[in-house]
RODO-2510 file (C-alpha; in nm, 4 decimals, decimal comma):
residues 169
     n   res          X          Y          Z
     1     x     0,0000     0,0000     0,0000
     2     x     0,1756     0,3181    -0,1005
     3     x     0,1360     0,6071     0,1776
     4     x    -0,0911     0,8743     0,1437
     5     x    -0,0563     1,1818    -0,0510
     6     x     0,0305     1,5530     0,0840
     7     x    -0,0938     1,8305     0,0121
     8     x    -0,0200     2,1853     0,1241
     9     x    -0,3147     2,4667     0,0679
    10     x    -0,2333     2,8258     0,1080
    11     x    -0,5149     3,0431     0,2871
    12     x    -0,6429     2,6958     0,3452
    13     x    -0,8177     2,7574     0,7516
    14     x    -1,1410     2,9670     0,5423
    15     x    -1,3583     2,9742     0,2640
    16     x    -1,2061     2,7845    -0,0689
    17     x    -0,9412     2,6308     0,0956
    18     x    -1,1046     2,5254     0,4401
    19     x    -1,3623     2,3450     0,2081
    20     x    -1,0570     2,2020    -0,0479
    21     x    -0,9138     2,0703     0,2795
    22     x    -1,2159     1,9072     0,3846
    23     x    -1,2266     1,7008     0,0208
    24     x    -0,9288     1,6027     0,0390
    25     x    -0,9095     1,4922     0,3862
    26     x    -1,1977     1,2631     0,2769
    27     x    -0,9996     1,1489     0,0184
    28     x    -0,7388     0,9919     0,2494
    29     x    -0,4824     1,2754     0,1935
    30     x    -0,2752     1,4364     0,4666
    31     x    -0,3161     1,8318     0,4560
    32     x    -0,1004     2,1417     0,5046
    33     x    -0,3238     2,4097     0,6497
    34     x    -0,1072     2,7657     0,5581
    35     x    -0,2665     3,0641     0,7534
    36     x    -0,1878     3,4183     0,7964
    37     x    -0,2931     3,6085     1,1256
    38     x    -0,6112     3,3062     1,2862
    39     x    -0,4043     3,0057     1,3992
    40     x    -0,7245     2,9035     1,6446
    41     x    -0,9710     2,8775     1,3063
    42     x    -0,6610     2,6927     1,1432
    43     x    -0,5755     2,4514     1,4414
    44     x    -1,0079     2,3961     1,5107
    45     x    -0,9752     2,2774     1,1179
    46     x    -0,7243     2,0662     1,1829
    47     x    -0,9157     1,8871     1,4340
    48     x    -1,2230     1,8329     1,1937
    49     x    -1,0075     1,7264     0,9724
    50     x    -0,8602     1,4463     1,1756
    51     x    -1,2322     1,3871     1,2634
    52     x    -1,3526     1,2852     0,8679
    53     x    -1,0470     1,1301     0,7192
    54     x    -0,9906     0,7668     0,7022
    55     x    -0,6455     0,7777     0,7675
    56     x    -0,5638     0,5915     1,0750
    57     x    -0,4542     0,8283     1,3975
    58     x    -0,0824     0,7614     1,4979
    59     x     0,1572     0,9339     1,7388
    60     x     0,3959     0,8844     1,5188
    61     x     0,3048     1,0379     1,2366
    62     x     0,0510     1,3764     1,2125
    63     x    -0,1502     1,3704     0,9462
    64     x    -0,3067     1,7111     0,9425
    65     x    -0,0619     2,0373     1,0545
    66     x    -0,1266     2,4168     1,0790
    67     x     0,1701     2,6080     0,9775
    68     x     0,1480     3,0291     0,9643
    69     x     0,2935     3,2147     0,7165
    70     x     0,2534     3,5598     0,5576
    71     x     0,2358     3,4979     0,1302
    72     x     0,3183     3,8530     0,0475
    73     x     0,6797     3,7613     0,1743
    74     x     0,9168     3,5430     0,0063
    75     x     1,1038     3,4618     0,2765
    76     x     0,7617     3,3481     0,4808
    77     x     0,6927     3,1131     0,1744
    78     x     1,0051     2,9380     0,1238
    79     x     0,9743     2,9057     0,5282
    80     x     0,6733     2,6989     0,4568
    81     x     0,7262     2,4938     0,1963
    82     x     1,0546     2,3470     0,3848
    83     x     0,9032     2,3405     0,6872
    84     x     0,5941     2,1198     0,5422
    85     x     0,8341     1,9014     0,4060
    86     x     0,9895     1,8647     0,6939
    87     x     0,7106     1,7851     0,8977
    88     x     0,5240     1,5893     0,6236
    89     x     0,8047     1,4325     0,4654
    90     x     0,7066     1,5013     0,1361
    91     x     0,5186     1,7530    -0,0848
    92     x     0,2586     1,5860    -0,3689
    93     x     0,0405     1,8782    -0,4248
    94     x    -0,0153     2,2411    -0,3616
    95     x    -0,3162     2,4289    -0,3625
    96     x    -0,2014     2,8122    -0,4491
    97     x    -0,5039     2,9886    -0,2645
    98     x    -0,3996     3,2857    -0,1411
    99     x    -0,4875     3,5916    -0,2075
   100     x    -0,5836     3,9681    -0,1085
   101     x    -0,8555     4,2557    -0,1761
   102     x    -0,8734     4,5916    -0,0791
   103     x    -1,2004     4,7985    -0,1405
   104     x    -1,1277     5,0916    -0,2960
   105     x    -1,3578     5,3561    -0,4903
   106     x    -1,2518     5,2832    -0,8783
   107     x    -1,3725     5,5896    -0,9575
   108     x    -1,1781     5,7866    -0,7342
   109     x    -0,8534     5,8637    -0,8771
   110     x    -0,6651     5,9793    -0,5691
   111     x    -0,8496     5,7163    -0,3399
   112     x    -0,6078     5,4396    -0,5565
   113     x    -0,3229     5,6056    -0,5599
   114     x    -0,1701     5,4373    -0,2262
   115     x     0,1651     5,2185    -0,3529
   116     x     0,1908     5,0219    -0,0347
   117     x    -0,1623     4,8899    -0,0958
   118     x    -0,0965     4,7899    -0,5063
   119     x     0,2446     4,6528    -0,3872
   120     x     0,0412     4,4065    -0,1459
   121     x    -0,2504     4,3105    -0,3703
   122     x     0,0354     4,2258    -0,6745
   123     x     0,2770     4,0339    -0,4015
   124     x    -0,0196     3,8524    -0,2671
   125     x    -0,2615     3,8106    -0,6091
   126     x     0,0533     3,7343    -0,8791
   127     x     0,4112     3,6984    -0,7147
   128     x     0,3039     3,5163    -0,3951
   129     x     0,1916     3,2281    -0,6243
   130     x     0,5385     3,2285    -0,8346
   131     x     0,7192     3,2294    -0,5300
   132     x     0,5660     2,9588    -0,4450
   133     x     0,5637     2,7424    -0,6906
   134     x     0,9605     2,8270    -0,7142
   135     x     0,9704     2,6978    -0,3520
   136     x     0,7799     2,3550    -0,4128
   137     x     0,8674     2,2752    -0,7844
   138     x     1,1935     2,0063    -0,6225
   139     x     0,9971     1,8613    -0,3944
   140     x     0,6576     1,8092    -0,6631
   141     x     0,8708     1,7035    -0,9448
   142     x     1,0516     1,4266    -0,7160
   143     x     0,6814     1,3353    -0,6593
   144     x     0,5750     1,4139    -0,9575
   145     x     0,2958     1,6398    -0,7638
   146     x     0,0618     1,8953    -0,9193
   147     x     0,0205     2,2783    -0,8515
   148     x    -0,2998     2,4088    -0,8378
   149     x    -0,3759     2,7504    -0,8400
   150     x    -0,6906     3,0060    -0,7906
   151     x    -0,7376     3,3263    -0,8911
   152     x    -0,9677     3,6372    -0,8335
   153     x    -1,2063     3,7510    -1,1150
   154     x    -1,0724     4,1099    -0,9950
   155     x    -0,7853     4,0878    -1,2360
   156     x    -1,0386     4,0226    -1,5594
   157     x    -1,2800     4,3114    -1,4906
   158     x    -1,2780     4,5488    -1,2351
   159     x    -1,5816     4,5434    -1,0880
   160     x    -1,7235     4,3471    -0,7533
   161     x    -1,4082     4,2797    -0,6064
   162     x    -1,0512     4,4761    -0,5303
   163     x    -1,1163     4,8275    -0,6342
   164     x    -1,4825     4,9239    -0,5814
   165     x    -1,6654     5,0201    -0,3051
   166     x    -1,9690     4,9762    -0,4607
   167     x    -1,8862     4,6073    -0,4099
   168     x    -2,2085     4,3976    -0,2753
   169     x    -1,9948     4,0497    -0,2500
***
């Protein structure tokens, strides 16, 4: 019986990736849970999770971790794929989930004008992903893993997301 599969999923305690990680707990995977600033919503998923896989509970071997890092730094995402390696052993998939808004008025020239605010939205919505897939492409091609990634509709029209107050999502 070959062992089960891991997979690591950025922004993975909420939303998208809380639900991803539910699947694929089901599935009989162990799962990475990446999370930003709420390590109590991350570490109460990690408990579900252990409670609707099939994987069989050992102490010597976790199958379900919580591990924080911040995706618009580098440094933070190299940090996390080594250290889920580490921990896990191995890396078979990752789930690029992450991602950042900030409600602006579109039509407001000087309210979008703030470069600390762009330079977080493009780390976190476009580099954060190929910094992360730089960190975890040795480890998924010795498994010959996958690399998922999601995306905001934000960056194909501007409207109902980053950018508009006038937002009702």
């Amino acid at each position: 019986m070959s062992a089960p599969l891991v997979v690591l999923i950025t922004a993975g305690s909420a939303g998208l990736g809380a639900a991803t990680a539910r699947v694929f707990a089901k599935a009989g995977m162990r799962v990475i849970i990446n999370y930003s600033t709420n390590g109590f919503r991350a570490n109460t998923l990690v408990e579900q999770l252990d409670q609707i896989s099939p994987l069989s509970k050992t102490n010597e071997c976790r199958n379900f971790i919580s591990i924080r890092a911040d995706l618009s730094k580098k440094s933070d995402i190299e940090r996390l794929v080594t250290e889920s390696v580490s921990q896990m052993g191995k890396l078979d998939a990752v789930f690029s989930n992450g991602g950042w808004t900030s409600v602006q008025n579109f039509n407001d020239l000087d309210d979008n004008v703030d470069e600390e605010m762009w330079d977080k939205c493009w780390n976190m919505n476009v580099k954060s992903h190929l910094w992360l897939m730089h960190a975890a492409r040795k480890y998924l091609d010795e498994s010959e893993g996958v690399f998922i990634t999601t995306a905001s509709l934000a960056g194909v029209r501007p409207s109902g997301s980053s950018l508009d107050r006038k937002s009702t999502r």
